[in-house]
C-alpha positions as CSV (number, residue, x, y, z in Angstrom):
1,X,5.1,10.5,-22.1
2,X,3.3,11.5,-25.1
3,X,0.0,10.2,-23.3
4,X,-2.4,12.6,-22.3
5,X,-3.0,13.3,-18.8
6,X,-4.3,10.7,-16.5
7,X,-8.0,11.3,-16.5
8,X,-7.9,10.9,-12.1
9,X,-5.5,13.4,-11.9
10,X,-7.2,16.0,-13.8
11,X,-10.3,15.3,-12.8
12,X,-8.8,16.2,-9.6
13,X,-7.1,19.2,-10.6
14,X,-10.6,20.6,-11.4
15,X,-12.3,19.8,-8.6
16,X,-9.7,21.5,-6.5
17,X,-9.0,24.1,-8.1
18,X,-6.1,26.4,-6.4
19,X,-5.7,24.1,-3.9
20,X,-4.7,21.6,-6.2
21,X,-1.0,21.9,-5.7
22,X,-1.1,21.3,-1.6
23,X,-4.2,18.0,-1.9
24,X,-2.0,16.0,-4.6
25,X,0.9,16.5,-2.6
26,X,-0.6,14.9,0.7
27,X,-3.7,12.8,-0.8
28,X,-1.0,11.6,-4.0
29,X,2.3,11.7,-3.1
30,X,2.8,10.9,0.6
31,X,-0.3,8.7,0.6
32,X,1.8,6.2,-1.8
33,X,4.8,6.5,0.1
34,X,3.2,5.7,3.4
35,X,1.2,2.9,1.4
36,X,4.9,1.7,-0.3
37,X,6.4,1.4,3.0
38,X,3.6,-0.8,4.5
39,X,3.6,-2.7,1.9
40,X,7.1,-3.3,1.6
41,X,7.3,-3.7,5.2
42,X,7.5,-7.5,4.9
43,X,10.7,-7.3,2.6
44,X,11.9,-4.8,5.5
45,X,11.7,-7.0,7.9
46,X,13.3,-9.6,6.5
47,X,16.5,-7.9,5.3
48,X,16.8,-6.1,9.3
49,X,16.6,-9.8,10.2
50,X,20.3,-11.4,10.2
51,X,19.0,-14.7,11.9
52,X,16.6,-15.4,9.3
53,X,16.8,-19.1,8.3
54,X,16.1,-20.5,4.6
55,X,12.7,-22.7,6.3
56,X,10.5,-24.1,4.6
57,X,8.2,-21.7,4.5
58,X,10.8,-19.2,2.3
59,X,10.6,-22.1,-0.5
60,X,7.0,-21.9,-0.1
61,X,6.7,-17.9,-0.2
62,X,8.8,-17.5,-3.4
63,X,7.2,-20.2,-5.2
64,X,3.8,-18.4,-4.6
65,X,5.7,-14.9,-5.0
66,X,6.7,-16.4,-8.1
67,X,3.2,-17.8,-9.3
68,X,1.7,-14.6,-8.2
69,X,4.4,-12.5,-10.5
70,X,4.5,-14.6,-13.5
71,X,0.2,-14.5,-13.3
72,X,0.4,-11.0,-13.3
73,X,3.3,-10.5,-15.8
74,X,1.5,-12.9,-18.8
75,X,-2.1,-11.3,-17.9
76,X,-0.7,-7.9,-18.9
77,X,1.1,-8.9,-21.3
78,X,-1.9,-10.5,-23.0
79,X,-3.6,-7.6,-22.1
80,X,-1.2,-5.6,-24.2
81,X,-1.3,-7.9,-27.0
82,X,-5.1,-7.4,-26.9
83,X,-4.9,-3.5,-26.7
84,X,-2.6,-3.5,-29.7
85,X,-5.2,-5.1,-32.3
86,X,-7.5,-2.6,-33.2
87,X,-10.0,-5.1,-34.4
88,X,-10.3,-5.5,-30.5
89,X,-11.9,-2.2,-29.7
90,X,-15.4,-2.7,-28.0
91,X,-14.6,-6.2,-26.9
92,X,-13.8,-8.2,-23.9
93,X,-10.6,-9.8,-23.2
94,X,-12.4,-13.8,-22.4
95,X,-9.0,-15.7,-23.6
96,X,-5.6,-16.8,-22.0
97,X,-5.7,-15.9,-18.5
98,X,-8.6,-13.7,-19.2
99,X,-10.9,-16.9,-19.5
100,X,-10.9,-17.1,-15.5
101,X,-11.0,-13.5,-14.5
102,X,-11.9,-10.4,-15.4
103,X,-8.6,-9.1,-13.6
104,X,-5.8,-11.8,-13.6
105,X,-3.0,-9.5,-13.2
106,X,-4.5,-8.1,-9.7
107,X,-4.8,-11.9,-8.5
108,X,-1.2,-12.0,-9.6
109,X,-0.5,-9.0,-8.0
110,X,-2.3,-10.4,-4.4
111,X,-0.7,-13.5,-4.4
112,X,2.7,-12.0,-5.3
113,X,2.6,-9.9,-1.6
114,X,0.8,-12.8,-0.2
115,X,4.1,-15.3,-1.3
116,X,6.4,-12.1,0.2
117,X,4.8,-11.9,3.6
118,X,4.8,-15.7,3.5
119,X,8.9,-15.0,3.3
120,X,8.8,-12.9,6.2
121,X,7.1,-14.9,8.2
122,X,10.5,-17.0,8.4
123,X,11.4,-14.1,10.0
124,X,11.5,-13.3,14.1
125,X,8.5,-11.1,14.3
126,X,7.8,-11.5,10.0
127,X,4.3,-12.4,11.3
128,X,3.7,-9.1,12.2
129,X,3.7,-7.9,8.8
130,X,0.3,-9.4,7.9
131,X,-1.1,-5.6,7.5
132,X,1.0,-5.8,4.4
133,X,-1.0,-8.4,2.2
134,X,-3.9,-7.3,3.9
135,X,-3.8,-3.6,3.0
136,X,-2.5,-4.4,-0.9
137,X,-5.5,-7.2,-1.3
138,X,-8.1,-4.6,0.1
139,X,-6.6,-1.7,-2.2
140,X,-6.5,-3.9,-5.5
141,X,-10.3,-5.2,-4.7
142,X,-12.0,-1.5,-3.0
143,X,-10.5,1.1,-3.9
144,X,-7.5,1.2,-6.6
145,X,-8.0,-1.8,-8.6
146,X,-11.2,-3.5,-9.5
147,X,-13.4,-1.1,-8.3
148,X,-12.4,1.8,-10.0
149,X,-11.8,-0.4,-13.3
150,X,-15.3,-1.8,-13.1
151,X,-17.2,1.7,-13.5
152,X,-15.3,2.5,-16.6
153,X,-15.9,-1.2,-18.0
154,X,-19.2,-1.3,-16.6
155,X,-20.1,1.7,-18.9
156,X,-17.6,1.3,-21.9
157,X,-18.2,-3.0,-22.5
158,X,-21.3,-4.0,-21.4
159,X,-20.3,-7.7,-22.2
């Protein structure tokens, strides 16, 4: 709101001209829902799961869920804070979380599902949700995430 269009989406409204309307639908819209549902496929399983136990391994899955969230929460926040200072403009982000990454909040992201599926694997078949973590990891590194941030940065900070 009060933003101007995302750059992706209009850059694929272009390029598609009238067929626009029908593409985002499939390649926007049910492409996330099918990827939400994988994702969340661990969390599924362990709510249809009535015998799941409070193991070991659940302690161990929210304390890296909770890592991986609180990583990803402070990164953009810091990232914010950055954003906000126009003195900023041009430069690299090289402090706080920054200092070890060039994209903290996706590692926090990653471990995040990473802790989740660790959850469900307290679960029966919660195993079987390793395409989960997988699929999320592969999408923040190749294709949502890094790789489309790094051509912008690439061009825009040089440092």
């Amino acid at each position: 709101r009060g933003a101007p269009e995302d750059p992706r989406y209009r850059a694929m409204r272009v390029s598609r001209g009238d067929a626009f309307w029908w593409q985002s639908l499939v390649v926007v819209f049910w492409l996330q829902a099918v990827l939400a549902w994988l994702i969340a496929w661990p969390l599924l399983v362990v709510m249809a799961d009535s015998q799941v136990s409070i193991a070991p391994v659940v302690w161990a899955g929210l304390g890296v869920a909770v890592v991986g969230a609180s990583v990803e929460a402070i990164a953009d926040w810091q990232l914010t804070r950055f954003k906000a200072d126009s003195r900023d403009r041009g430069r690299v982000l090289d402090v706080g979380l920054w200092r070890y990454s060039r994209h903290p909040n996706y590692f926090g992201d990653a471990v995040m599902w990473w802790g989740v599926y660790a959850v469900a694997c307290a679960s029966t078949h919660g195993w079987l949700t390793v395409a989960s973590p997988v699929v999320m990891t592969m999408l923040l590194l190749k294709v949502s995430g890094v790789t489309l941030l790094e051509r912008g940065l690439v061009a825009s900070k040089p440092a």
